[in-house]
C-alpha positions in Angstrom: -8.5 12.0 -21.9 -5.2 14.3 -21.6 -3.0 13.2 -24.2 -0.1 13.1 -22.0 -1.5 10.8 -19.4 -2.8 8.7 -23.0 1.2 8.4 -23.9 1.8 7.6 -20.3 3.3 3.8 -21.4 6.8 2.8 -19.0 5.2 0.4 -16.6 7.5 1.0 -13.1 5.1 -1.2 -10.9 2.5 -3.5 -10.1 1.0 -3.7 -6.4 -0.8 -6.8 -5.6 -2.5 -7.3 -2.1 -3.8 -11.2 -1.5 -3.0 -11.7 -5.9 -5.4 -8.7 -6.9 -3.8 -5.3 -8.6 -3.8 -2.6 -6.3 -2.0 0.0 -8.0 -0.2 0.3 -11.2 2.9 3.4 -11.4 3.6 4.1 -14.8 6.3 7.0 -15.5 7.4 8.6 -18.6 10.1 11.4 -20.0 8.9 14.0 -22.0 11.5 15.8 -22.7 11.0 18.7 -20.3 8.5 17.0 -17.9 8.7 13.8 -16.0 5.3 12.3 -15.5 3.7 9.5 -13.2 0.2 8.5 -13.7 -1.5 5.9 -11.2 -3.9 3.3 -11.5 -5.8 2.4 -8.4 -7.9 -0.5 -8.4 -11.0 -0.6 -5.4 -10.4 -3.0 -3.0 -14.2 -3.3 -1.8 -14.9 -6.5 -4.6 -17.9 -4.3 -6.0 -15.8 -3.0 -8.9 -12.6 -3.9 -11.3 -12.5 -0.7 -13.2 -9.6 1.3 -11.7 -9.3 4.9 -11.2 -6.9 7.4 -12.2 -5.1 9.3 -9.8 -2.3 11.6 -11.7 -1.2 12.4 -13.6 2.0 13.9 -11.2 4.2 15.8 -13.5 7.9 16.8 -12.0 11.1 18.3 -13.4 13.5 15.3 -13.4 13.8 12.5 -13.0 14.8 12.2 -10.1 12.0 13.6 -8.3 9.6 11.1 -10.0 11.8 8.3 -9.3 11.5 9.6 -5.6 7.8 10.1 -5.6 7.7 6.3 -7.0 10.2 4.4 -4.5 8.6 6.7 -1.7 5.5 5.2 -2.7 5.9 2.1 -2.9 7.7 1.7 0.2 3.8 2.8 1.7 2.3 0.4 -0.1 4.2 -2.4 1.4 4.3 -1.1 5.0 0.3 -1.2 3.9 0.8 -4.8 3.7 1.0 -4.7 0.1 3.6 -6.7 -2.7 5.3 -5.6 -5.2 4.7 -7.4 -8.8 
């Protein structure tokens, strides 16, 4: 595993749809690097081991804050909620 997606640890958000986890957002500073790592859970009932989609790395914070909010407001127009 990449050891930056492994220090990966400032949980921004949980996404539920009908009470199961959807998608967890985590983001972290490193310094030089922002960087958001995803957890996305399958929705099919067959599996409960997530996948990883990231990690997204930017060069402030702001962006990531922006690729997180702008996110999230997809999930809920998805019909998802936020934990």
């Amino acid at each position: 595993m990449n050891p930056t997606v492994a220090a990966v640890s400032d949980l921004v958000s949980a996404v539920r749809k009908d009470g199961k986890p959807v998608v967890r957002l985590r983001c972290a500073d490193y310094g030089d690097e922002w960087v958001v790592n995803c957890d996305v859970y399958p929705v099919d009932g067959l599996s409960v081991q997530p996948r990883t989609a990231g990690p997204y790395s930017f060069g402030t914070g702001g962006e990531a804050k922006q690729f997180v909010e702008t996110s999230l407001l997809a999930l809920q127009i998805l019909g998802c909620d936020l934990a």
